[in-house]
Backbone as JSON Lines, residues from 0, in Angstrom:
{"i":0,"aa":"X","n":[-65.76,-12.63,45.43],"ca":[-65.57,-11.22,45.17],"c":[-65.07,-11.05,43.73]}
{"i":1,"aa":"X","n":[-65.44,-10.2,42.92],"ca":[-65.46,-9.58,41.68],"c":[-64.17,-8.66,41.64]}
{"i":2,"aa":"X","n":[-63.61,-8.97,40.66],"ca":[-62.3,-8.07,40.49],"c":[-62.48,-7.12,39.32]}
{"i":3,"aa":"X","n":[-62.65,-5.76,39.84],"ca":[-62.82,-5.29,38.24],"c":[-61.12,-4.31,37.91]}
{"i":4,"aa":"X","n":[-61.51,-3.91,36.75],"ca":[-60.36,-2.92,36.11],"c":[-59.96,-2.04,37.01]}
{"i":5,"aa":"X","n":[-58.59,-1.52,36.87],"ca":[-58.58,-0.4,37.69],"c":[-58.8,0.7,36.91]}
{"i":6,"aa":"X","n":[-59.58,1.75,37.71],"ca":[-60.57,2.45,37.15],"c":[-59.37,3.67,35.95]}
{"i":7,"aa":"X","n":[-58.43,3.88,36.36],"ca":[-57.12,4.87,35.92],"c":[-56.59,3.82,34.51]}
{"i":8,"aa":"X","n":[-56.98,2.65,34.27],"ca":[-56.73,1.86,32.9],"c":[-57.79,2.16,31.6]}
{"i":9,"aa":"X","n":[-58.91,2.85,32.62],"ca":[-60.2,3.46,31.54],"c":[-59.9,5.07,31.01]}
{"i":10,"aa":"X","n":[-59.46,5.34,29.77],"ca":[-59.35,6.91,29.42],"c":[-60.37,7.67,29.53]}
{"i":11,"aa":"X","n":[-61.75,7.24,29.58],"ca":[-62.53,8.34,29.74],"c":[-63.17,8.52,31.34]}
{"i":12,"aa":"X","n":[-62.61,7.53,32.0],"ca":[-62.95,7.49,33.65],"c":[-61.8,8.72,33.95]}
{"i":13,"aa":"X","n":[-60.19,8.03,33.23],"ca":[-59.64,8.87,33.95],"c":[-59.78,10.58,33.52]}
{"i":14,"aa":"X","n":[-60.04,10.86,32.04],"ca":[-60.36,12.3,31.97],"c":[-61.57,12.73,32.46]}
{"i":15,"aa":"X","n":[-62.42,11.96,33.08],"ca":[-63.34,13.07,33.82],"c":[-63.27,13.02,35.68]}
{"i":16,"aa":"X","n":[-62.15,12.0,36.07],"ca":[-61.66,11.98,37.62],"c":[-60.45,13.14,37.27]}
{"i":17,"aa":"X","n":[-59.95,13.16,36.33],"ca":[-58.53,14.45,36.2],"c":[-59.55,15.97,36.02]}
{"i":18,"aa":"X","n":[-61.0,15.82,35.29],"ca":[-61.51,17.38,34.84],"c":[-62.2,17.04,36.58]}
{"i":19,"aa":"X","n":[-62.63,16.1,37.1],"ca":[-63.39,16.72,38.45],"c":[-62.0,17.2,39.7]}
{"i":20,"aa":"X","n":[-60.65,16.67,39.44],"ca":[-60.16,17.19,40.41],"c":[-59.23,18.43,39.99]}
{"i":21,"aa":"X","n":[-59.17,18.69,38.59],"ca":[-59.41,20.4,38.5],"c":[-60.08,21.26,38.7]}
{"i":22,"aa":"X","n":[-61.41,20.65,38.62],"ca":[-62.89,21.45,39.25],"c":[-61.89,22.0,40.66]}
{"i":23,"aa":"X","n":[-61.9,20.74,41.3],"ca":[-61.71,21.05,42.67],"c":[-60.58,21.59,43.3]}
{"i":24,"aa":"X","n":[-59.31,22.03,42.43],"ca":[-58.48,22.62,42.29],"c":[-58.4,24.18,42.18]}
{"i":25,"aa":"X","n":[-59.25,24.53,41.39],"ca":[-59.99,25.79,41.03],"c":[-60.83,26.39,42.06]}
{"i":26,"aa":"X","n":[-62.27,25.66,42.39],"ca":[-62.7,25.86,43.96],"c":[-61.8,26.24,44.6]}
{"i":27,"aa":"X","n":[-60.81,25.41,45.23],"ca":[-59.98,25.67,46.0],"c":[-59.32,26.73,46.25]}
{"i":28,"aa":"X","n":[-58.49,27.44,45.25],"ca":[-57.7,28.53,44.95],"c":[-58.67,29.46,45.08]}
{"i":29,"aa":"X","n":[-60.06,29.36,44.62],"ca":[-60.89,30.61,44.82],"c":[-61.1,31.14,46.38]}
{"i":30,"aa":"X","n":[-61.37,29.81,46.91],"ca":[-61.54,29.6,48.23],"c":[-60.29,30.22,49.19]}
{"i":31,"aa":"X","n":[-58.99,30.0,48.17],"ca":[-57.83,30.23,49.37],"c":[-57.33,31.56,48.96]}
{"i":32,"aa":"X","n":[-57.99,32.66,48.79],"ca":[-57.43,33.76,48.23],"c":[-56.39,34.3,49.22]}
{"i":33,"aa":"X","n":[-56.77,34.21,50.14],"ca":[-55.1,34.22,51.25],"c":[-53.87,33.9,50.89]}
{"i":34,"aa":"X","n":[-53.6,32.69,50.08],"ca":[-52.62,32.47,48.97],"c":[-51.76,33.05,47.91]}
{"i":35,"aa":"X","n":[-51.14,33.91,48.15],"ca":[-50.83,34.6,47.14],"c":[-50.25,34.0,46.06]}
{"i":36,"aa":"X","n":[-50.38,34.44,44.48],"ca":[-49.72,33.74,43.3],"c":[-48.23,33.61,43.44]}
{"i":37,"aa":"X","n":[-47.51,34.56,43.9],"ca":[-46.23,34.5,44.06],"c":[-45.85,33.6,44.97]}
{"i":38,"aa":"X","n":[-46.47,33.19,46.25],"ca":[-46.03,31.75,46.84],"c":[-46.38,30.5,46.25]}
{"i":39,"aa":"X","n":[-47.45,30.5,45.62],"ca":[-47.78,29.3,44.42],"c":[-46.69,29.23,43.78]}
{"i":40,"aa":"X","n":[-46.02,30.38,42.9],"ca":[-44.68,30.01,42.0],"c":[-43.67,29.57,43.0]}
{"i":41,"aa":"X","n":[-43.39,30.15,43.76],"ca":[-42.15,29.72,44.79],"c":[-42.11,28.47,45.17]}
{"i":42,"aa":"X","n":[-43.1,28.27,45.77],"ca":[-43.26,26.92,46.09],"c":[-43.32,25.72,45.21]}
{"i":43,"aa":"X","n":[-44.31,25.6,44.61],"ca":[-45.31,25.09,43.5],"c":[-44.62,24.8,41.8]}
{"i":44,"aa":"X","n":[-43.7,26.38,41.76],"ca":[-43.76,26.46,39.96],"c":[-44.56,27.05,38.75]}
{"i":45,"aa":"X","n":[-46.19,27.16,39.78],"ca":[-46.53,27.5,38.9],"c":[-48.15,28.31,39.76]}
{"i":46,"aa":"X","n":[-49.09,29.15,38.94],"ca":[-49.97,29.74,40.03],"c":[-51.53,29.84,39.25]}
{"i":47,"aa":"X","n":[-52.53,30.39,39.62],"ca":[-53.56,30.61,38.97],"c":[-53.58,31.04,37.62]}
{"i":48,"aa":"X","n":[-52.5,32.26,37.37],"ca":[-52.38,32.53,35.86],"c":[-51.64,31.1,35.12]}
{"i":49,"aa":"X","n":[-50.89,30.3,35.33],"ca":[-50.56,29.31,34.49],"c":[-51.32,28.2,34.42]}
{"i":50,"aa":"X","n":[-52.65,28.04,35.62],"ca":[-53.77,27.76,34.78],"c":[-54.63,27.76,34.2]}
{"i":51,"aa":"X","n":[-54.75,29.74,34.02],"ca":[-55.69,29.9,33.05],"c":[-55.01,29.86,31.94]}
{"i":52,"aa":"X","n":[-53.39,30.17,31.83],"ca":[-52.61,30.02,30.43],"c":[-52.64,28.67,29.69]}
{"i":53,"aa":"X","n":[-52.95,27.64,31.1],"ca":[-52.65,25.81,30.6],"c":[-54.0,25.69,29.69]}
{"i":54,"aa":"X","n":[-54.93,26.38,30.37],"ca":[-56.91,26.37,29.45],"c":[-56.8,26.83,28.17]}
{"i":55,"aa":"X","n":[-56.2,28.35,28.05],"ca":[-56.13,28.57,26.91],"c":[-55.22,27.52,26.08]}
{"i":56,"aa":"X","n":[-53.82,27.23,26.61],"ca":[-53.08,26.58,25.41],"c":[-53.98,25.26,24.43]}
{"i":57,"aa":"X","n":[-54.46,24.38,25.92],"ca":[-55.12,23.23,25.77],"c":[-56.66,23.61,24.53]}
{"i":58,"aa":"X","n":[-57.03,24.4,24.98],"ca":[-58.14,25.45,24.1],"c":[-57.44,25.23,22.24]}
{"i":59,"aa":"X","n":[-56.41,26.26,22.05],"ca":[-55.79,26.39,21.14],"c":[-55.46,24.94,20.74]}
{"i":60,"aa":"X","n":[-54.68,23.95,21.63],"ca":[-54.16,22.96,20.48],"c":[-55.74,21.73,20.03]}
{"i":61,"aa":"X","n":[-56.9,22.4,20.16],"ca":[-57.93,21.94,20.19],"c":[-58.9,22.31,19.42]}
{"i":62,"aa":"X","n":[-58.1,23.57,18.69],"ca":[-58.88,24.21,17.36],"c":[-59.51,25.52,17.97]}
{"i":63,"aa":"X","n":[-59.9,25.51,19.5],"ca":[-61.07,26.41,20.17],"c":[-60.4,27.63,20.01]}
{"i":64,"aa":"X","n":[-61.44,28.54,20.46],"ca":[-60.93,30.05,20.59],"c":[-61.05,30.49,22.25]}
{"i":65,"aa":"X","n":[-60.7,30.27,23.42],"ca":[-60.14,30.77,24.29],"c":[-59.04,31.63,25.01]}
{"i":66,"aa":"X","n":[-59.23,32.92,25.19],"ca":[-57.6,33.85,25.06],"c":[-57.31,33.68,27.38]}
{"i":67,"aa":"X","n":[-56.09,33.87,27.03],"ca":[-55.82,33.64,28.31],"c":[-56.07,33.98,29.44]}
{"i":68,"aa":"X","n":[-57.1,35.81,28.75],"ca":[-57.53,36.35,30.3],"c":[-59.0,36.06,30.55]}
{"i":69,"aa":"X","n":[-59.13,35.3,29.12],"ca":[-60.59,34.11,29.41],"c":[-60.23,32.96,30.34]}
{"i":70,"aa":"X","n":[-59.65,32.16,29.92],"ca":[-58.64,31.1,30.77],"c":[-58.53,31.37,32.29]}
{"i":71,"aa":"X","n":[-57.56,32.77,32.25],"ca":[-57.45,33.12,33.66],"c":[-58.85,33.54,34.83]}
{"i":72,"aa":"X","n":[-59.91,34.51,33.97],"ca":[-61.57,34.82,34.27],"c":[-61.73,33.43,35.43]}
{"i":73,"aa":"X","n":[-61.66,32.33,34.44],"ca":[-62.58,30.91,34.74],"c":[-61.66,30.7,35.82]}
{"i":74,"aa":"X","n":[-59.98,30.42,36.17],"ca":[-59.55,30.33,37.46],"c":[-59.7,30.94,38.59]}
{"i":75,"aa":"X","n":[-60.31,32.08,38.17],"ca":[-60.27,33.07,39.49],"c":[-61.45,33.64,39.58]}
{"i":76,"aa":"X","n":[-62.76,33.14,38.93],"ca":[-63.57,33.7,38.88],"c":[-64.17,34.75,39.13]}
{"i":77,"aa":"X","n":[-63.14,35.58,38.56],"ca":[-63.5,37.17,38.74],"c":[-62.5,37.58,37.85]}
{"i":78,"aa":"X","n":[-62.48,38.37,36.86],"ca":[-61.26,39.23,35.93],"c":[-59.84,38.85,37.18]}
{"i":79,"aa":"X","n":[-58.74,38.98,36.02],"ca":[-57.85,39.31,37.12],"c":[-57.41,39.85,38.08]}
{"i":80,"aa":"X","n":[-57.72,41.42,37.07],"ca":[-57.58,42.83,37.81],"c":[-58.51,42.95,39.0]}
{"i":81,"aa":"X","n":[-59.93,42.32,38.98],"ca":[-60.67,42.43,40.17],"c":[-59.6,41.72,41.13]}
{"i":82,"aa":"X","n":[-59.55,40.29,41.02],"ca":[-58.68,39.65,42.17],"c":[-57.77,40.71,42.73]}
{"i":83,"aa":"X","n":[-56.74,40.74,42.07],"ca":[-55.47,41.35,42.24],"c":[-56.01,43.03,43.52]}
{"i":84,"aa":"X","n":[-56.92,43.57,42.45],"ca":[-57.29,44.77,43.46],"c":[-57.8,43.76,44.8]}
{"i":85,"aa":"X","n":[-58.66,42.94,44.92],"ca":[-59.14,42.38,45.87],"c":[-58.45,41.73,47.17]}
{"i":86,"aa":"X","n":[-57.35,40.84,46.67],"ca":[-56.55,40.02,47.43],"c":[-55.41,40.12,47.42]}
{"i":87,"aa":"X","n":[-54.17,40.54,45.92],"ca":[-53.1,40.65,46.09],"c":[-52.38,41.77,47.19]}
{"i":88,"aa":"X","n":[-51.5,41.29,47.69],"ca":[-50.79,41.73,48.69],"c":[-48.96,42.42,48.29]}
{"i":89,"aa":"X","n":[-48.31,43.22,48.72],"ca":[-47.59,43.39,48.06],"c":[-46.24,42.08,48.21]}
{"i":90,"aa":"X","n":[-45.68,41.43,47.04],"ca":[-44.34,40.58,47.71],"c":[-43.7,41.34,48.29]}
{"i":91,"aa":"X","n":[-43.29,40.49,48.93],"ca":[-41.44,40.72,49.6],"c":[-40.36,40.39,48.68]}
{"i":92,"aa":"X","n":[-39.38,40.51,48.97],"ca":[-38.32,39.9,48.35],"c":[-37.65,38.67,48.29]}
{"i":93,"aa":"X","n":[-38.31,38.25,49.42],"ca":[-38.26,36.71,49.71],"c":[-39.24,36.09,49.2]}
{"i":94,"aa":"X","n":[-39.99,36.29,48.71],"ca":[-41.02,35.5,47.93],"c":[-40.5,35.98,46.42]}
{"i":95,"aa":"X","n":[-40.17,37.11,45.77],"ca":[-39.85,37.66,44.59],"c":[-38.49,36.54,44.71]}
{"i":96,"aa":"X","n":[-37.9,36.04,45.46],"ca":[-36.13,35.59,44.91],"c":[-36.9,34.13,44.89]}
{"i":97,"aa":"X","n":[-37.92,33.67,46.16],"ca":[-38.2,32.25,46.07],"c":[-38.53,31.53,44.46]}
{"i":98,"aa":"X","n":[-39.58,33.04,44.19],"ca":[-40.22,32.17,43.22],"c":[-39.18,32.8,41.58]}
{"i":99,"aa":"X","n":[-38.15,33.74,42.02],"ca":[-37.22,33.58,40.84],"c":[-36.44,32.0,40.47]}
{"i":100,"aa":"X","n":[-36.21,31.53,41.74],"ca":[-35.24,30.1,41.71],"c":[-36.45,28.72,41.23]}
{"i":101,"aa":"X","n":[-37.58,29.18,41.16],"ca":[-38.52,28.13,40.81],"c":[-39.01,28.28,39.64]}
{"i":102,"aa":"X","n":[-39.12,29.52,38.93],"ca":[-39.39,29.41,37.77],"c":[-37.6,29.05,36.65]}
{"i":103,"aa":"X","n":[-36.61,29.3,37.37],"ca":[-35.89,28.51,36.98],"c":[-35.37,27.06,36.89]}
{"i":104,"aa":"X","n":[-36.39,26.58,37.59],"ca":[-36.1,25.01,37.96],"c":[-37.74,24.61,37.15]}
{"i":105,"aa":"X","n":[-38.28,25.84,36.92],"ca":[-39.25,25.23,35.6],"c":[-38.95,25.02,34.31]}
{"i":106,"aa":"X","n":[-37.59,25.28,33.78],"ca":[-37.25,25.29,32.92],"c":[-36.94,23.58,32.3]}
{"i":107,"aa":"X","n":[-36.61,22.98,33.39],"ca":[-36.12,21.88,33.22],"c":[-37.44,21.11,32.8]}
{"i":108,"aa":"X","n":[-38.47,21.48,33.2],"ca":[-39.84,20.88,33.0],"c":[-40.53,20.73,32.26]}
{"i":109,"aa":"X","n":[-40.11,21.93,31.62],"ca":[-40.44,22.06,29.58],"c":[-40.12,20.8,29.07]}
């Protein structure tokens, strides 16, 4: 039996196994619109808009021109405002305090 590399020691294996399981990350969220963004932060830290914000930044430190509600478009594949009219639901306050204590424990993450 043949022993090869492990495949995560190759940089360009691993940036296109990291861009296919953002693909599938993205799917996903489209898929789970039941999800609201505000339990993503609560839970999570972070929600669909901080990965269309992560596209744009990554965009920008890359020379490109991508603005964030381009970024955000491609996560949610639909404008925001469509989603939001579409699926957002109103929070509670228990999700508004959850995901206050998580974006403060994002701080540390910076």
């Amino acid at each position: 039996m043949t022993e090869s590399a492990p495949v995560l020691a190759d940089p360009d294996t691993l940036e296109r196994l990291e861009a296919a399981a953002f693909r599938r990350l993205v799917t996903h969220l489209r898929q789970r619109s039941d999800v609201q963004n505000v339990d993503l932060m609560g839970w999570g830290g972070f929600c669909r808009n901080c990965l269309g914000d992560w596209l744009h930044e990554e965009a920008a430190a890359l020379g490109l021109t991508l603005s964030k509600d381009e970024g955000r478009t491609h996560v949610y594949g639909m404008s925001q405002a469509e989603w939001k009219a579409k699926h957002q639901a109103p929070a509670s306050q228990e999700q508004l305090d959850r995901m206050a204590e998580s974006l403060a424990r994002n701080e540390a993450v910076r």
